[in-house]
PDB file of N, CA, C and O in Angstrom:
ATOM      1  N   UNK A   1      86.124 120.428 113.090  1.00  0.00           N
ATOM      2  CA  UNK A   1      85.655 119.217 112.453  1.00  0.00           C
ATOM      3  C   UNK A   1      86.638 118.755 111.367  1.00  0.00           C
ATOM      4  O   UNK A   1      86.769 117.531 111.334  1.00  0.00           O
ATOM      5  N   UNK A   2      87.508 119.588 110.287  1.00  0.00           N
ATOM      6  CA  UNK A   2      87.646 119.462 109.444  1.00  0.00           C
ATOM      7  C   UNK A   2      89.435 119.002 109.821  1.00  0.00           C
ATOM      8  O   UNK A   2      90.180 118.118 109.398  1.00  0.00           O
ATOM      9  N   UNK A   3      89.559 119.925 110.648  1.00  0.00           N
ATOM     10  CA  UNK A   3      91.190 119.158 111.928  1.00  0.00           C
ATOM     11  C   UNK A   3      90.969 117.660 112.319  1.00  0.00           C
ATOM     12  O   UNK A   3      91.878 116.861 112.094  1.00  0.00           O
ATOM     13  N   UNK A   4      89.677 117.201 112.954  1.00  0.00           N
ATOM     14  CA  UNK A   4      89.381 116.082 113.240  1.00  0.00           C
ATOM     15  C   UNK A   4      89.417 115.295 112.083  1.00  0.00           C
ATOM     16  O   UNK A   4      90.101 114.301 112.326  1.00  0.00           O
ATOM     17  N   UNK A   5      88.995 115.287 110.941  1.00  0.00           N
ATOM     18  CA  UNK A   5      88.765 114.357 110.153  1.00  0.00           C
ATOM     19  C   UNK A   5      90.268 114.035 109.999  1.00  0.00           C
ATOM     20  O   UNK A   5      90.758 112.959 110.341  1.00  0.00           O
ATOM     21  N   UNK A   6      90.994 115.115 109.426  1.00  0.00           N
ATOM     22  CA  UNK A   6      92.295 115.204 108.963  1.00  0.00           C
ATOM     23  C   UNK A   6      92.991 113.678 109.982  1.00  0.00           C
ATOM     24  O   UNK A   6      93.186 112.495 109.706  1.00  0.00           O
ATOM     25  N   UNK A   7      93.150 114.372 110.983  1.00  0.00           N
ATOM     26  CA  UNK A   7      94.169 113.436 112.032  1.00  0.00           C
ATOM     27  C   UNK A   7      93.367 111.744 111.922  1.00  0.00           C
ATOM     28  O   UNK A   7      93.920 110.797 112.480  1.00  0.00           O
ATOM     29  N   UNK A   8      92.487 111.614 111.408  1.00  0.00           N
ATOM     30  CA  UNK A   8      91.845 110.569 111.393  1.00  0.00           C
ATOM     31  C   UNK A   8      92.455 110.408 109.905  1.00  0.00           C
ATOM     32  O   UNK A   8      93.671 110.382 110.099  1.00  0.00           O
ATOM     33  N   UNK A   9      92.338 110.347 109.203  1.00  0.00           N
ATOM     34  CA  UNK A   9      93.095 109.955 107.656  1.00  0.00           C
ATOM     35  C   UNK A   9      94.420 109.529 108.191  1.00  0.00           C
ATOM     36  O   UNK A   9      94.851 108.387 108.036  1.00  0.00           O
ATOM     37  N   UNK A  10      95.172 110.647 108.940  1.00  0.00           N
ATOM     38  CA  UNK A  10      96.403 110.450 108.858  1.00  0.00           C
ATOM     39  C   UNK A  10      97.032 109.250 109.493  1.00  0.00           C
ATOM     40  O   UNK A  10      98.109 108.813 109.087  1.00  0.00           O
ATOM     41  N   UNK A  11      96.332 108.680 110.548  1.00  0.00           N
ATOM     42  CA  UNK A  11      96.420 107.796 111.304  1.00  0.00           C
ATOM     43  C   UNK A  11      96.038 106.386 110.580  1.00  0.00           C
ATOM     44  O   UNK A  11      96.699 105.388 110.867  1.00  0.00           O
ATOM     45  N   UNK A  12      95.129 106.317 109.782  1.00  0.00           N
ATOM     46  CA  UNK A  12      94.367 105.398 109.192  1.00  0.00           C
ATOM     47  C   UNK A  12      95.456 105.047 108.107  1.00  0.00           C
ATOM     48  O   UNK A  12      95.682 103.904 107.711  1.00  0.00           O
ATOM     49  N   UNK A  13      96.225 106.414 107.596  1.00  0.00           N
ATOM     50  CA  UNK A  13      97.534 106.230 106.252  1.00  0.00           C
ATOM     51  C   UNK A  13      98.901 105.350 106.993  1.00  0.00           C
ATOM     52  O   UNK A  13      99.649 104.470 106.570  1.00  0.00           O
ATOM     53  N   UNK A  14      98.755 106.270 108.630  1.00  0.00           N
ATOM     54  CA  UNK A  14     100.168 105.290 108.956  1.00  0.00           C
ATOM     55  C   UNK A  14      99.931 104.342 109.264  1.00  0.00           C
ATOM     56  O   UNK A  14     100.885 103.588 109.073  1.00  0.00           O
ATOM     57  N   UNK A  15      99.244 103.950 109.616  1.00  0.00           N
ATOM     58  CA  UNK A  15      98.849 102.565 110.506  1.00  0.00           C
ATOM     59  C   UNK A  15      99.267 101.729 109.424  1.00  0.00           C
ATOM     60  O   UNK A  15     100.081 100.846 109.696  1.00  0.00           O
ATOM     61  N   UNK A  16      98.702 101.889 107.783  1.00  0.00           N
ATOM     62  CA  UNK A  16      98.900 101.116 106.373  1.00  0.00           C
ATOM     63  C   UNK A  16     100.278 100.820 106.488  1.00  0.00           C
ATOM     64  O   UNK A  16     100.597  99.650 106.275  1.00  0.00           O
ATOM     65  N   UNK A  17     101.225 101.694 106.802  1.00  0.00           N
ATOM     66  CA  UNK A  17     102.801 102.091 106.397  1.00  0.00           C
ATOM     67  C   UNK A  17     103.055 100.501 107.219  1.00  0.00           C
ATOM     68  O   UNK A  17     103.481  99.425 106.799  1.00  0.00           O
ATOM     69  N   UNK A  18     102.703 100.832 108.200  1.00  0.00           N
ATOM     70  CA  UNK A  18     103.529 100.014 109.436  1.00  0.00           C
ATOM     71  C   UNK A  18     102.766  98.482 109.564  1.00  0.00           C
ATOM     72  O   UNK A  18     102.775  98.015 110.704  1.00  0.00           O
ATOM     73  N   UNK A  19     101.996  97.518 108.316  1.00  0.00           N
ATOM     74  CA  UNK A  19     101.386  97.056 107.954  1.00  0.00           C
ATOM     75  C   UNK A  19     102.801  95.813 107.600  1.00  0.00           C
ATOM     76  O   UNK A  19     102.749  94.741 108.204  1.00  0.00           O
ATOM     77  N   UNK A  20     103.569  95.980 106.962  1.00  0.00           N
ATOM     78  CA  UNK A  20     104.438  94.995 106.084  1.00  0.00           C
ATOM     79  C   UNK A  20     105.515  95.025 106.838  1.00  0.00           C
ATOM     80  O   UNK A  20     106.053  96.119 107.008  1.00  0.00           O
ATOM     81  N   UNK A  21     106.222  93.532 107.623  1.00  0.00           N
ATOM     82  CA  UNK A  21     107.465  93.453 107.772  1.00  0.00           C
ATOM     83  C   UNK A  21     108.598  93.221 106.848  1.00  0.00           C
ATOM     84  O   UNK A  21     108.473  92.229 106.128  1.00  0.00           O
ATOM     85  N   UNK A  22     109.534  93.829 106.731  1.00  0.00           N
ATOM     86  CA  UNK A  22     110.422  94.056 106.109  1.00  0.00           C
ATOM     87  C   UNK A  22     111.982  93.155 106.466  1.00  0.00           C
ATOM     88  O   UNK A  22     112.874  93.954 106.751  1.00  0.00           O
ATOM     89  N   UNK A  23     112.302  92.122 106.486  1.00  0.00           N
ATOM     90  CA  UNK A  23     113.574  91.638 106.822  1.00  0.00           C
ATOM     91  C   UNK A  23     114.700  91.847 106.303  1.00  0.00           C
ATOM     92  O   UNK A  23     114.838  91.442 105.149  1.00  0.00           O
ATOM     93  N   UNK A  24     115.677  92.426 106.861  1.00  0.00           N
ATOM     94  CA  UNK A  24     117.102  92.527 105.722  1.00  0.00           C
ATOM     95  C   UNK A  24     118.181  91.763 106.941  1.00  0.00           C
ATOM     96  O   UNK A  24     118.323  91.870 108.160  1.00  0.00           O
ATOM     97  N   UNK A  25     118.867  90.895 105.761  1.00  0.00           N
ATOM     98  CA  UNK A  25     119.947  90.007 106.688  1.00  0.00           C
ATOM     99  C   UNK A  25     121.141  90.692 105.905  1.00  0.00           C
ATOM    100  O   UNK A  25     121.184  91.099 104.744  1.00  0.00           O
ATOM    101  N   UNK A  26     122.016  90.690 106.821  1.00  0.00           N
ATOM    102  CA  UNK A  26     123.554  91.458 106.274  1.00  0.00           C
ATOM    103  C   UNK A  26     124.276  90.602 106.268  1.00  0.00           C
ATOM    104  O   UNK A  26     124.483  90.042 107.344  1.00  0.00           O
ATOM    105  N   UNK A  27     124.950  90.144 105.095  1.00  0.00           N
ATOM    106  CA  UNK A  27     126.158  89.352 104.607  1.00  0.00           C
ATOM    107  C   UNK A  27     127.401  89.770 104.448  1.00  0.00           C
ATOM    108  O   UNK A  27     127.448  90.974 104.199  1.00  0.00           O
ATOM    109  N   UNK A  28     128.549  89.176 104.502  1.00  0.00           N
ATOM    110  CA  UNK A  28     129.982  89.516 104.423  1.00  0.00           C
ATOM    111  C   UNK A  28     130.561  90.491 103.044  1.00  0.00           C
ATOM    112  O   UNK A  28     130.344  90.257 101.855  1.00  0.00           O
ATOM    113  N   UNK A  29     131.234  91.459 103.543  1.00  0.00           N
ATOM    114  CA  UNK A  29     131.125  92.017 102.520  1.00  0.00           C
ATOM    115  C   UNK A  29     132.300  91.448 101.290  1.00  0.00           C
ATOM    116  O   UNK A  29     132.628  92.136 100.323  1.00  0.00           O
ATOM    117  N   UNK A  30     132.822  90.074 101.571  1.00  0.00           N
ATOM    118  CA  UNK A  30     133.809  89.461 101.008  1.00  0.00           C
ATOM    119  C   UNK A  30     132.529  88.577  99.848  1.00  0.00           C
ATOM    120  O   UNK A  30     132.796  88.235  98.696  1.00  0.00           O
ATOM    121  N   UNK A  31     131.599  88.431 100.322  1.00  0.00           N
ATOM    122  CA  UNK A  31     130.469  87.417  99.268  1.00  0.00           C
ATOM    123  C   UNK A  31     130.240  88.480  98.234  1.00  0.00           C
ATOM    124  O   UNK A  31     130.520  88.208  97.067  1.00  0.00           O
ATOM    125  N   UNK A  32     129.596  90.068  98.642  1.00  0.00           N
ATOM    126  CA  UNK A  32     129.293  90.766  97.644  1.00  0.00           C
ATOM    127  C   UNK A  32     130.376  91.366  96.665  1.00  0.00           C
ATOM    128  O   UNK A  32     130.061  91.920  95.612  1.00  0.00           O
ATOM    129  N   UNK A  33     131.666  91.214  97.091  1.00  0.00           N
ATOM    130  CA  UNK A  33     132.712  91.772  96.577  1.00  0.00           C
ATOM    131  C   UNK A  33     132.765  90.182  95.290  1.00  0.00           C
ATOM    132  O   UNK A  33     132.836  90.407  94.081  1.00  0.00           O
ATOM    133  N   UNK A  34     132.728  89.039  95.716  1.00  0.00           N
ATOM    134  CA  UNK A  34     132.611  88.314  94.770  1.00  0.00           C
ATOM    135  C   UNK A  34     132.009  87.496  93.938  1.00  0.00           C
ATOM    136  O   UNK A  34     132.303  86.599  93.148  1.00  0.00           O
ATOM    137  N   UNK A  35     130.697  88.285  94.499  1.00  0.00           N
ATOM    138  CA  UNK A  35     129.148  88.440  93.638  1.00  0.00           C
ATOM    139  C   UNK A  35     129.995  89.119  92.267  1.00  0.00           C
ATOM    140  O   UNK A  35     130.171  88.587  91.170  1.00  0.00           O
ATOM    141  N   UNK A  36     130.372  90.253  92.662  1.00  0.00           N
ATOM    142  CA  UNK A  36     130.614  91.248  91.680  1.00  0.00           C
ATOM    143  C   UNK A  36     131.404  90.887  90.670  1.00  0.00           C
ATOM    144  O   UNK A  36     130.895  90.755  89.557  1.00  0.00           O
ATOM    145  N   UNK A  37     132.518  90.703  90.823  1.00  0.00           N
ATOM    146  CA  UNK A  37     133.944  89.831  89.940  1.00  0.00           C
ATOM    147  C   UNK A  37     133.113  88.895  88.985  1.00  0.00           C
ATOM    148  O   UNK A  37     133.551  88.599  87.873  1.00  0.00           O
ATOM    149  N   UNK A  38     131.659  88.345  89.541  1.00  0.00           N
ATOM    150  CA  UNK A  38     131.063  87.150  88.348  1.00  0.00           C
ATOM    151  C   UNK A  38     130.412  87.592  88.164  1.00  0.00           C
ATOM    152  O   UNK A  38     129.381  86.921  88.119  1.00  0.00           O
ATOM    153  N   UNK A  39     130.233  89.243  87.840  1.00  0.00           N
ATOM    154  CA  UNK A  39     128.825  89.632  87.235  1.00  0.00           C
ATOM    155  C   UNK A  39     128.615  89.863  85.360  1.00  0.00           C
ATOM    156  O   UNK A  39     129.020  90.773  84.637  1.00  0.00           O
ATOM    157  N   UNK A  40     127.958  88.834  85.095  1.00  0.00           N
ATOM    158  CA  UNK A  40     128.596  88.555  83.554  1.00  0.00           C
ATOM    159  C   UNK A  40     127.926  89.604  82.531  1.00  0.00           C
ATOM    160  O   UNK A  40     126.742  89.942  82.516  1.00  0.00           O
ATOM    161  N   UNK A  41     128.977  90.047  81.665  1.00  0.00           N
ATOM    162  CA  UNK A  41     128.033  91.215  80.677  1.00  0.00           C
ATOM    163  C   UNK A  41     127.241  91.209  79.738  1.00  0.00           C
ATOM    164  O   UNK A  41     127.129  92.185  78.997  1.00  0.00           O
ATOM    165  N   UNK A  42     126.574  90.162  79.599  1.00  0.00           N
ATOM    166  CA  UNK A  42     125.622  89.733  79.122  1.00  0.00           C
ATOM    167  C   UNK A  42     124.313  89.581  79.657  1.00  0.00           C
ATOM    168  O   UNK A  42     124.130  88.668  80.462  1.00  0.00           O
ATOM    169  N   UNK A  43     122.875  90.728  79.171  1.00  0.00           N
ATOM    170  CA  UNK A  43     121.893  91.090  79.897  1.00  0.00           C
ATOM    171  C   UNK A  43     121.406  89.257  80.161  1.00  0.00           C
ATOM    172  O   UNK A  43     121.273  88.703  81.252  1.00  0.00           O
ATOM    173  N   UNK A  44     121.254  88.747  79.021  1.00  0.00           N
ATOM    174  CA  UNK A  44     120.722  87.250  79.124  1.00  0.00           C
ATOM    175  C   UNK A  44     121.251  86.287  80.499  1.00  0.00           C
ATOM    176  O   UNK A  44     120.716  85.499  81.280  1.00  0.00           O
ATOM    177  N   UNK A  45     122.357  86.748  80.323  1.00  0.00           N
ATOM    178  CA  UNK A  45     123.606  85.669  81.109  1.00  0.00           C
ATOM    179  C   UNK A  45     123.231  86.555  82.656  1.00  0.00           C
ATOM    180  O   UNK A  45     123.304  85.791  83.618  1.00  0.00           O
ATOM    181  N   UNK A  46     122.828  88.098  83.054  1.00  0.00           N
ATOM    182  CA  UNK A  46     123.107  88.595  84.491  1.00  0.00           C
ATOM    183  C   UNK A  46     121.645  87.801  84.897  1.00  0.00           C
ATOM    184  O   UNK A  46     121.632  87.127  85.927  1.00  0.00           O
ATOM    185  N   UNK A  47     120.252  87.917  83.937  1.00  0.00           N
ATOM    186  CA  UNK A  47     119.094  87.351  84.437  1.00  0.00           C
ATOM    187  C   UNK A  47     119.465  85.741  84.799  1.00  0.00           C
ATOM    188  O   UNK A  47     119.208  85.340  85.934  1.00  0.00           O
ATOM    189  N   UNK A  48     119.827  85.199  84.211  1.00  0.00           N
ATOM    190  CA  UNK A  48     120.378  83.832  84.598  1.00  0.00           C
ATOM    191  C   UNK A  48     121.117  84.068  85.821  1.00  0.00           C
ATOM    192  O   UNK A  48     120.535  83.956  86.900  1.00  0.00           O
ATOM    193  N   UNK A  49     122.104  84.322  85.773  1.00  0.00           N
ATOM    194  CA  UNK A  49     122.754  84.469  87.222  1.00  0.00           C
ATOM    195  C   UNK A  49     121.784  85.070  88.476  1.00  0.00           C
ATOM    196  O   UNK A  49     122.053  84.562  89.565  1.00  0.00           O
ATOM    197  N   UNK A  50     121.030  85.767  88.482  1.00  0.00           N
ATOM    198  CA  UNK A  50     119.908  86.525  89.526  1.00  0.00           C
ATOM    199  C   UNK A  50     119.562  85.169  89.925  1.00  0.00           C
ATOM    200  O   UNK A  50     119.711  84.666  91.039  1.00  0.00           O
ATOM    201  N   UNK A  51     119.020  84.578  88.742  1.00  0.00           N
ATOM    202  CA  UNK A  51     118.305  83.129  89.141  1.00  0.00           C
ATOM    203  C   UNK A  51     118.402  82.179  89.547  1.00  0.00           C
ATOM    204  O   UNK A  51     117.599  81.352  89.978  1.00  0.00           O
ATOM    205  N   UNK A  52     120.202  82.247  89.359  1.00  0.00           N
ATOM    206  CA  UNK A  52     120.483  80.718  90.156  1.00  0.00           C
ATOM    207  C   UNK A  52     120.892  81.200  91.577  1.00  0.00           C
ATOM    208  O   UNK A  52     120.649  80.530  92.581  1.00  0.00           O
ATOM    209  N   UNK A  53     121.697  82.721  91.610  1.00  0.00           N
ATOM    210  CA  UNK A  53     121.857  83.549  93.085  1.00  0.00           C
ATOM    211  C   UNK A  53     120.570  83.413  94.150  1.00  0.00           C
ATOM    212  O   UNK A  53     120.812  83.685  95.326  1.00  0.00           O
ATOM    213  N   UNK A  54     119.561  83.108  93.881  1.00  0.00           N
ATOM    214  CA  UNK A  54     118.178  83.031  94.265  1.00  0.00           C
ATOM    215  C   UNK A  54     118.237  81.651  94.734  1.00  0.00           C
ATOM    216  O   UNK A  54     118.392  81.278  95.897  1.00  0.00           O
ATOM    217  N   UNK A  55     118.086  80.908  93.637  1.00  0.00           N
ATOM    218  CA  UNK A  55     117.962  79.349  94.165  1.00  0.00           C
ATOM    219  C   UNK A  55     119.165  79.068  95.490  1.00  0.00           C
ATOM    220  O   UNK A  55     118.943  78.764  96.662  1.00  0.00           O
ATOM    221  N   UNK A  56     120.431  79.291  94.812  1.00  0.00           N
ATOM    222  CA  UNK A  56     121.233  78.446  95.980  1.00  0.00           C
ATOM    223  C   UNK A  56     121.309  79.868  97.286  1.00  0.00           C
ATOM    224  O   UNK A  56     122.229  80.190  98.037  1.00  0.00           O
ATOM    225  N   UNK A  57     120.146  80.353  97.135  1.00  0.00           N
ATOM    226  CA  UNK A  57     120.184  80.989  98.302  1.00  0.00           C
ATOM    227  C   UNK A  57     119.044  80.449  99.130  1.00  0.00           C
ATOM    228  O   UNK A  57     119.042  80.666 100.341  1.00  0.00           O
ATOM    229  N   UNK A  58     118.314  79.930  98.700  1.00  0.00           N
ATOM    230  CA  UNK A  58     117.490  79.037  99.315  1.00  0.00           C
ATOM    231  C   UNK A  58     115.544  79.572  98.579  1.00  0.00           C
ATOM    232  O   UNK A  58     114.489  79.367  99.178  1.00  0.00           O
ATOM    233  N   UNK A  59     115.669  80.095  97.499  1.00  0.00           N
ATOM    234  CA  UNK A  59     114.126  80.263  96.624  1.00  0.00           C
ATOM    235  C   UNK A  59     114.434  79.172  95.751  1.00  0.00           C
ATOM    236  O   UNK A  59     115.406  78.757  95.120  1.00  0.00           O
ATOM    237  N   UNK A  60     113.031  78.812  95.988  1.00  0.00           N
ATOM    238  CA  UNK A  60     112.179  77.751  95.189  1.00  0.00           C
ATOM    239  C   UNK A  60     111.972  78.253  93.685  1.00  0.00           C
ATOM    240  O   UNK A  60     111.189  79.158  93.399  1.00  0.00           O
ATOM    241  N   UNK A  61     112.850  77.488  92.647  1.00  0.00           N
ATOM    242  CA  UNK A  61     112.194  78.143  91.532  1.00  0.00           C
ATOM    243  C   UNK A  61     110.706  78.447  90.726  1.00  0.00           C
ATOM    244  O   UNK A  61     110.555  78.855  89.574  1.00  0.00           O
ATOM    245  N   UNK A  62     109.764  78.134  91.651  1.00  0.00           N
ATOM    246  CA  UNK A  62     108.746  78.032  91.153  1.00  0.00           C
ATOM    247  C   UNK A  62     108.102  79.649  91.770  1.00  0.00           C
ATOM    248  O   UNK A  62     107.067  80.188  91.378  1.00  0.00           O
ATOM    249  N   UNK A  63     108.876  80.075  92.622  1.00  0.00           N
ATOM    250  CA  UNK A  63     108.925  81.232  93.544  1.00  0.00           C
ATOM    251  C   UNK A  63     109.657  82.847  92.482  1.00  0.00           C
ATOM    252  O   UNK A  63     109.417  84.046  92.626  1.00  0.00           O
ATOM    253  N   UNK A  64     110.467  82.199  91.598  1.00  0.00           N
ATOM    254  CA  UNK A  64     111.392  83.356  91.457  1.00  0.00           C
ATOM    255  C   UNK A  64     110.880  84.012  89.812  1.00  0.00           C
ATOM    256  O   UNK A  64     110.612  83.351  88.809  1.00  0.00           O
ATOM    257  N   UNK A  65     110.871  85.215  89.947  1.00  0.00           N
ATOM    258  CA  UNK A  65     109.725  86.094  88.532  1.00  0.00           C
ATOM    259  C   UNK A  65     111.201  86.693  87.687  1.00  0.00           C
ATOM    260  O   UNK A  65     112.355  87.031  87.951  1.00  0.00           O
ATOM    261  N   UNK A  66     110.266  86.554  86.508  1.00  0.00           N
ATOM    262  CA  UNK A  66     111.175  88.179  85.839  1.00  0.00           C
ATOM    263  C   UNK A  66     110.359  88.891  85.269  1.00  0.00           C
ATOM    264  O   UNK A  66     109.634  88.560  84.331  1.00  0.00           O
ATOM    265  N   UNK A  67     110.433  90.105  85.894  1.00  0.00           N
ATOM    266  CA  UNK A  67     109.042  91.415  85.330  1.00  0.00           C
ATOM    267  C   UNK A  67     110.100  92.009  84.909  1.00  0.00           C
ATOM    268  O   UNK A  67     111.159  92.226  85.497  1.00  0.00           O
ATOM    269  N   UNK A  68     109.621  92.380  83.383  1.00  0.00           N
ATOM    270  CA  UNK A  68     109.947  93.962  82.661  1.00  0.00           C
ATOM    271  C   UNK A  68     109.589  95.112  82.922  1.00  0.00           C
ATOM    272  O   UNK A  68     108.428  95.337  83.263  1.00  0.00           O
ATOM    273  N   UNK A  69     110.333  95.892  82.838  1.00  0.00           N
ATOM    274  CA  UNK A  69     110.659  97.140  83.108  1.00  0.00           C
ATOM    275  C   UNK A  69     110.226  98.098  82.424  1.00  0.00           C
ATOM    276  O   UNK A  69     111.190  98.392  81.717  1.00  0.00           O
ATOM    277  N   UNK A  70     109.390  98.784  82.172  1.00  0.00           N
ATOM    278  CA  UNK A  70     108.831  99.441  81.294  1.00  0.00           C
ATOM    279  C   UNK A  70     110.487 100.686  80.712  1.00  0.00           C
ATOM    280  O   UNK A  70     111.236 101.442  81.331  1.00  0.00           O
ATOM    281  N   UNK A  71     110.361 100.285  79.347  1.00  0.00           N
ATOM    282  CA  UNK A  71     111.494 101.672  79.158  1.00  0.00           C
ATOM    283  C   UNK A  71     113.273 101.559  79.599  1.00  0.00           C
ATOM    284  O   UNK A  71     114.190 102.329  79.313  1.00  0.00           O
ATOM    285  N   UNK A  72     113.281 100.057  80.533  1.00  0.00           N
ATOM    286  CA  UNK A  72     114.125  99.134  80.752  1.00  0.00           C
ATOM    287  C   UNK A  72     115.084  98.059  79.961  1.00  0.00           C
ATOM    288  O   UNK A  72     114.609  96.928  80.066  1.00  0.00           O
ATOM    289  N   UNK A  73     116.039  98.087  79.362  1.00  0.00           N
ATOM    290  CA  UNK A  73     116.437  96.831  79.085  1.00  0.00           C
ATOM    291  C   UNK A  73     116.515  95.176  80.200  1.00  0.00           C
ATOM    292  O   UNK A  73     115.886  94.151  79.939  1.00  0.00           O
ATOM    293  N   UNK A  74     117.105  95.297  80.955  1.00  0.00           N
ATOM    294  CA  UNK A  74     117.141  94.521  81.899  1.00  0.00           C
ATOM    295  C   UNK A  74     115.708  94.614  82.498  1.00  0.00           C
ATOM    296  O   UNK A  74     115.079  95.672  82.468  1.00  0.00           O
ATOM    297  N   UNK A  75     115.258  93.574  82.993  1.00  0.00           N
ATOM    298  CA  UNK A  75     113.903  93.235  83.753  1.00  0.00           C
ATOM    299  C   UNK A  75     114.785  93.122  85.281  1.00  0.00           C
ATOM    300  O   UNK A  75     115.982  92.997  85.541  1.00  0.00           O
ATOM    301  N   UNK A  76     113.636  93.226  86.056  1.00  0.00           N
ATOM    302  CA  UNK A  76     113.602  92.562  87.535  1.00  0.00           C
ATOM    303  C   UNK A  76     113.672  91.277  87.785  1.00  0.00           C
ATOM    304  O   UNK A  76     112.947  90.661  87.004  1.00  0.00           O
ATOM    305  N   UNK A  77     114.279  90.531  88.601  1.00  0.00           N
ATOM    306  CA  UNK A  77     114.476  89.208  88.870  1.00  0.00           C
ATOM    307  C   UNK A  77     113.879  89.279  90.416  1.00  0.00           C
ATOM    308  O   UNK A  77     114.580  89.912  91.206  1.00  0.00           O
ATOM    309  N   UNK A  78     112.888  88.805  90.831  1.00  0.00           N
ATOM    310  CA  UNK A  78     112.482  88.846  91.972  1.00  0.00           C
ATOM    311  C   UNK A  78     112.522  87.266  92.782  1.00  0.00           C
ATOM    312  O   UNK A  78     112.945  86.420  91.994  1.00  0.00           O
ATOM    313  N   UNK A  79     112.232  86.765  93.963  1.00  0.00           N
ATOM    314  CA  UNK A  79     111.414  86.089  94.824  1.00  0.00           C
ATOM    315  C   UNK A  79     110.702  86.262  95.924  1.00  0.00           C
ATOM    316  O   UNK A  79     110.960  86.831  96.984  1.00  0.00           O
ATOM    317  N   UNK A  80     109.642  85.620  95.479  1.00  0.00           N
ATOM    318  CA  UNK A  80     108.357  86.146  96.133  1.00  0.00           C
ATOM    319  C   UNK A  80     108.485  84.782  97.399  1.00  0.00           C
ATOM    320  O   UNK A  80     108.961  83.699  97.059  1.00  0.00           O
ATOM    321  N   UNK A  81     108.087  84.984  98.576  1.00  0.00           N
ATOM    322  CA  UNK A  81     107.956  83.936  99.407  1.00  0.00           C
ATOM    323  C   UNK A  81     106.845  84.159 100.592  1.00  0.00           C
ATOM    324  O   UNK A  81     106.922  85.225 101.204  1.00  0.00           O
ATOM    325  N   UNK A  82     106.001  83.398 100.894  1.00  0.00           N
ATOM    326  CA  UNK A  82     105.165  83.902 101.130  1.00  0.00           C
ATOM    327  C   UNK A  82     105.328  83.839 103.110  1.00  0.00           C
ATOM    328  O   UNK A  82     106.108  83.183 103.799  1.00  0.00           O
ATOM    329  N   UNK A  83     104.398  84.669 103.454  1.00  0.00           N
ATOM    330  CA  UNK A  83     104.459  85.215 105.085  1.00  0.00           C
ATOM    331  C   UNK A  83     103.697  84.759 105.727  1.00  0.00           C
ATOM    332  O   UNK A  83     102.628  84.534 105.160  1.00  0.00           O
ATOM    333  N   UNK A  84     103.786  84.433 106.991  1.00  0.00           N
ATOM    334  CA  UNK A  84     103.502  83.797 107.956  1.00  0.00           C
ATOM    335  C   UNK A  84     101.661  84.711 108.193  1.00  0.00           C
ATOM    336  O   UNK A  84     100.843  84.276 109.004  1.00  0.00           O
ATOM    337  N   UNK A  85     101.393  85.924 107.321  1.00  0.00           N
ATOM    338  CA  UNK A  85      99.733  86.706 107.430  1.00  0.00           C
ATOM    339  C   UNK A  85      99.480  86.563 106.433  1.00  0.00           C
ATOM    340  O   UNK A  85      98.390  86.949 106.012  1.00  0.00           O
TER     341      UNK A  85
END
């Protein structure tokens, strides 16, 4: 009984896993090489840059966050866009 339940959790946990599609598009590695060269040293100035890297990548600024980091100087620069579920 207690085997049975088990394999029943476990199934019920992966099924969760395999719940969220995940997209990753691969870019030239000549763009990230000169992502880098303009990465400015100024925490103020890199959140700015996240933000406009976002926009002219095609996020809506009304789309794009900055969450702090607990224990972090730099915050997260995210965009959120929403899914077709």
């Amino acid at each position: 009984m207690f085997r049975r339940s088990s394999l029943a959790v476990l199934f019920a946990l992966s099924g969760a896993c395999f719940a969220d599609n995940v997209t990753y598009l691969r870019i030239d590695s000549s763009i990230v090489q000169q992502r880098l060269e303009k990465a400015p040293q100024v925490a103020d100035d890199r959140v700015r840059a996240l933000g406009q890297m976002f926009a002219k990548a095609g996020c809506p600024a009304a789309q794009v966050q900055v969450q702090p980091v607990p224990e972090q100087s730099l915050p997260n620069v995210l965009c959120t866009l929403p899914g077709s579920e």
